[in-house]
C-alpha positions as CSV (number, residue, x, y, z in Angstrom):
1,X,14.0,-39.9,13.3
2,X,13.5,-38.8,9.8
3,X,10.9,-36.5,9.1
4,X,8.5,-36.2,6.4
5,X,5.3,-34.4,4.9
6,X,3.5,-33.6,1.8
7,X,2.5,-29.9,0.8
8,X,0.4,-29.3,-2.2
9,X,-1.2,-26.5,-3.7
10,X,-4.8,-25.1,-1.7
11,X,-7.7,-26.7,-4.0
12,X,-11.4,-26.2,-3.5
13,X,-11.5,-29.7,-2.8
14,X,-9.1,-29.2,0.5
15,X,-12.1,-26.2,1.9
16,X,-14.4,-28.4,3.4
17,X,-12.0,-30.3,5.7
18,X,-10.0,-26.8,6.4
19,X,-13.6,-25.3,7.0
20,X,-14.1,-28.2,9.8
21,X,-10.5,-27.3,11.4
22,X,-11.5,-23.6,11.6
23,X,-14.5,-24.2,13.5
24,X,-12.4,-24.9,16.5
25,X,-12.4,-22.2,18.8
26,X,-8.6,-23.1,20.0
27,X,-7.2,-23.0,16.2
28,X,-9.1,-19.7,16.0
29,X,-7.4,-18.7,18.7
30,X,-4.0,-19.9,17.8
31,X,-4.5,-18.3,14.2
32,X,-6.4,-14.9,15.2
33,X,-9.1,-16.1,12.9
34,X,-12.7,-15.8,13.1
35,X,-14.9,-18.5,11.8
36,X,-15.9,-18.3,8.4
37,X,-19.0,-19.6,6.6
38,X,-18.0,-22.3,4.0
39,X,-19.2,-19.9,1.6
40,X,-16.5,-17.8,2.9
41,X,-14.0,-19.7,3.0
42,X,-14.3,-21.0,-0.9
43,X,-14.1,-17.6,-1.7
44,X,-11.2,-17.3,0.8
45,X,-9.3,-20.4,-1.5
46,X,-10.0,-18.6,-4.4
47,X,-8.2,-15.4,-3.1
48,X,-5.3,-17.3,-1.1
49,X,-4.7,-19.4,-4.6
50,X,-5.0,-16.7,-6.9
51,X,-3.5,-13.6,-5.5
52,X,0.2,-12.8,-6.2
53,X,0.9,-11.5,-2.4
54,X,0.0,-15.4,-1.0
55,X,1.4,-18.2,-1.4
56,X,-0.6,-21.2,0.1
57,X,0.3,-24.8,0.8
58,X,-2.0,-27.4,2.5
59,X,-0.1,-30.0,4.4
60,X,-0.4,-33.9,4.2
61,X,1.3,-36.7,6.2
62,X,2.9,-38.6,3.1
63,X,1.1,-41.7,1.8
64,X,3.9,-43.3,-0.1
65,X,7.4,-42.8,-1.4
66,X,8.2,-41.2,-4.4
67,X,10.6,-42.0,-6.8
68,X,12.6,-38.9,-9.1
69,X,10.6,-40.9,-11.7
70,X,7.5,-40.5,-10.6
71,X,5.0,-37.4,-12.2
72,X,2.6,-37.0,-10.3
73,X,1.2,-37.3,-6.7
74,X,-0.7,-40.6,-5.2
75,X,-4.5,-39.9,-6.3
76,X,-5.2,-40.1,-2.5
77,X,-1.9,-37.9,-1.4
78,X,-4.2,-34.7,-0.3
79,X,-7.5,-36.0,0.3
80,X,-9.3,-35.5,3.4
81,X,-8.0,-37.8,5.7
82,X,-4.2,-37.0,4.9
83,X,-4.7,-33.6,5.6
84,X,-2.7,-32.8,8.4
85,X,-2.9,-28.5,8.4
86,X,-1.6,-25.4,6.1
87,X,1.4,-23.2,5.6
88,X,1.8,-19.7,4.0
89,X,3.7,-16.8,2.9
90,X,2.6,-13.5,2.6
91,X,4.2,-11.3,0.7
92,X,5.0,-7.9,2.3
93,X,7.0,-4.2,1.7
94,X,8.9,-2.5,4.6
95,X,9.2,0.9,4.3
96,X,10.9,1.4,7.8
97,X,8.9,2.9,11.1
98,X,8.5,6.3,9.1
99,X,7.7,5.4,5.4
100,X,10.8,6.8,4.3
101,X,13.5,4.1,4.6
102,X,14.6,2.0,1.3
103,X,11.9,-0.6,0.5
104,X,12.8,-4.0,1.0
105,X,10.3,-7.1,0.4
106,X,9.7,-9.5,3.3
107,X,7.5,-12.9,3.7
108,X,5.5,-13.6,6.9
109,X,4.7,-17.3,7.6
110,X,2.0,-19.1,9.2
111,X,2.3,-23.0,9.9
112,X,-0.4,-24.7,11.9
113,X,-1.0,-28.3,12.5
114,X,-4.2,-28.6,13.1
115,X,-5.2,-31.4,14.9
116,X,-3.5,-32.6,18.2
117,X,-2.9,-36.1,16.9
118,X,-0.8,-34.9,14.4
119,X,0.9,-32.4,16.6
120,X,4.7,-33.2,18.0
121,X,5.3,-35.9,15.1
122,X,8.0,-33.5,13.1
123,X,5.2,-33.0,10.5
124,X,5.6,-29.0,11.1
125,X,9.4,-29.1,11.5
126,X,9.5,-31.2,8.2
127,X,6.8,-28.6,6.3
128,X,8.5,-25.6,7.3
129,X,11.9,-26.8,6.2
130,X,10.7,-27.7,2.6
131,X,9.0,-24.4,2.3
132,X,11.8,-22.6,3.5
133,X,13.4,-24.8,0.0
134,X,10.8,-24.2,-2.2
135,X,10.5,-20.4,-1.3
136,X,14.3,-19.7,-1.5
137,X,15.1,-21.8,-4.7
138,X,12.2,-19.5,-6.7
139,X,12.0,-16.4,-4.9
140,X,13.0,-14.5,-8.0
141,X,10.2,-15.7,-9.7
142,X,7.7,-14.9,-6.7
143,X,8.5,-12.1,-6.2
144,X,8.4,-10.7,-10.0
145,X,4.5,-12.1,-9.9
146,X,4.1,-10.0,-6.7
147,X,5.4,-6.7,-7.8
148,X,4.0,-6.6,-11.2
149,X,0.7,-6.8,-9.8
150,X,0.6,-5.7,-6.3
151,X,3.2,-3.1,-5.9
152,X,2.9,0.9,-6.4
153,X,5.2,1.9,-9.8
154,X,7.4,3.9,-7.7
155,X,8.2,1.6,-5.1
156,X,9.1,-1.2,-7.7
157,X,11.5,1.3,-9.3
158,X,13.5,1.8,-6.1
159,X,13.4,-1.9,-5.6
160,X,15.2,-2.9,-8.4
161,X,17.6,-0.1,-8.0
162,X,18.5,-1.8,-4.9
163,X,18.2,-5.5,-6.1
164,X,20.8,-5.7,-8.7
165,X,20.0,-8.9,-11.0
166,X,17.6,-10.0,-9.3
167,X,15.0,-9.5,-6.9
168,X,15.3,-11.1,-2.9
169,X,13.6,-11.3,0.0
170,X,15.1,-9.0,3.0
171,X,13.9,-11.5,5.4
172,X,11.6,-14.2,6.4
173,X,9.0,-13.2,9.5
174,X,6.6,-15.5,11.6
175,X,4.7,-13.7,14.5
176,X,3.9,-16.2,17.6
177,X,1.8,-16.1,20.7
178,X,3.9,-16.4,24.2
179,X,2.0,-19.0,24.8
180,X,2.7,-21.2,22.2
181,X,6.4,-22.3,23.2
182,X,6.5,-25.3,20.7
183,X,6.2,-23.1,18.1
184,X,8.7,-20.6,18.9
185,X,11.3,-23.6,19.8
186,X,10.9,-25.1,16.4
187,X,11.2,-21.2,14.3
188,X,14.0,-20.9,17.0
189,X,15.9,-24.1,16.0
190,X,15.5,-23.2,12.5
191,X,17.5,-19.9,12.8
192,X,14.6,-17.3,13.0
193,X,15.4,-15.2,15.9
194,X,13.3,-12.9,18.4
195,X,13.4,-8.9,17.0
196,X,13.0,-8.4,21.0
197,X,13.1,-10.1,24.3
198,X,9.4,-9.0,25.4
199,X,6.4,-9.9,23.2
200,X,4.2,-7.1,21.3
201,X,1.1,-5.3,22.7
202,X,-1.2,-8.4,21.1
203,X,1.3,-10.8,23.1
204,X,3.2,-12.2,20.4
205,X,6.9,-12.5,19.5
206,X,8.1,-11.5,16.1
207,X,11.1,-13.8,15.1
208,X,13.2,-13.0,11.6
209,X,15.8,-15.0,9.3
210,X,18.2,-13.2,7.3
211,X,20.1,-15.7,6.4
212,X,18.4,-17.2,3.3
213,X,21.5,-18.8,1.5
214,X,20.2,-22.3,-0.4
215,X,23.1,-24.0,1.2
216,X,22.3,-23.5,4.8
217,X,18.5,-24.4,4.2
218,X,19.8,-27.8,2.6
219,X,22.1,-28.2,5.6
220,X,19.3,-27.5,7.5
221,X,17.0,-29.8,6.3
222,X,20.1,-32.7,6.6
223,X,20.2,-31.8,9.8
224,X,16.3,-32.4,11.0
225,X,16.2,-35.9,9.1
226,X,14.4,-34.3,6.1
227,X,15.1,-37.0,3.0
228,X,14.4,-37.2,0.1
229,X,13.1,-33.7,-0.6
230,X,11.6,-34.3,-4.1
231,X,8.6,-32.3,-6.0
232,X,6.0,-33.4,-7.8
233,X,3.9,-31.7,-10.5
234,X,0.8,-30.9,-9.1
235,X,-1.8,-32.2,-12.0
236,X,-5.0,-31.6,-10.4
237,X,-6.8,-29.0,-12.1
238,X,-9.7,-26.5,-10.0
């Protein structure tokens, strides 16, 4: 089976549909959230699009094929009805269990699918994998935005002592509930591994990848059927 999907930048036009989704009380549980007014959650989009520690991507079940001509997206690639759910890295530092260890820079993600007609289709599997792309091919460039904005002077300072050329994420996180097993198979199959073999106090599981190399996320995504991986200037303007 091959697998496809469509991610595209979070846009105020994408709140009210994500504003429906978070009404649910089993997404809220799924995602620790509490329900937001829509109020709330524009000025939520405004933070998650603009701040330098976020990077945010709403998912779409793809309307068309694109060719390496094309420029931009179908005018009805992200609209309501394609919306299928939302992935996104945040950006964090480790400083080791006592504050004192050598910084390193990590991102934690969060996938959700959001409605269960869309679930078990590979539209999460095909997400996460072209994330994991986009993320590793510019991680220089992310992660100069977040520590020229967000990070203390010092800590920067240490962290390019340690980085060399260039900067690099440590590792990749995603924290999971027990309970959601399809999750952790598909983070599992993908080569992040459990940090332990019980879950956490909250009853979750936190699962890293280390291995970030650009070749074994392409051989990765040849693996799960993922074709064609192709972007797309985003034209759309807030």
């Amino acid at each position: 089976m091959l697998l496809n999907a469509e991610s595209v930048p979070y846009s105020t036009w994408h709140v009210p549909r994500y504003h429906e989704w978070m009404q649910d009380e089993e997404i809220q549980e799924a995602t620790a959230s509490e329900p937001l007014s829509i109020e709330e959650e524009y000025a939520m989009q405004h933070s998650w699009r603009q701040d330098a520690d976020k990077l945010t991507f709403i998912v779409c079940r793809p309307v068309a094929s694109h060719k390496e001509s094309s420029v931009q997206l179908d005018s009805e690639s992200d609209s309501s009805e394609n919306m299928v759910g939302d992935i996104n890295l945040f950006l964090r530092i480790d400083d080791g269990e006592e504050g004192d260890a050598h910084p390193k820079i990590f991102g934690e993600i969060e996938l959700m699918i959001a409605e269960k007609a869309n679930q078990r289709r590979g539209l999460g599997k095909a997400a996460l994998l072209t994330f994991l792309k986009y993320v590793v091919e510019r991680q220089a460039v992310i992660l100069e935005e977040f520590v020229n904005a967000d990070v203390q002077a010092d800590t920067v300072s240490k962290l390019r002592a340690a980085a060399g050329s260039s900067l690099s994420f440590s590792y990749l996180s995603v924290k999971i509930g027990q309970s959601n097993t399809r999750s952790l198979v598909l983070f599992e199959s993908l080569g992040f591994e459990k940090l332990s073999a019980e879950p956490n106090f909250f009853g979750e599981f936190e699962l890293r990848r280390t291995d970030l190399g650009l070749g074994q996320v392409d051989e990765a995504l040849g693996v799960a059927g993922v074709e064609n991986y192709l972007e797309i200037p985003y034209e759309r303007k807030e």
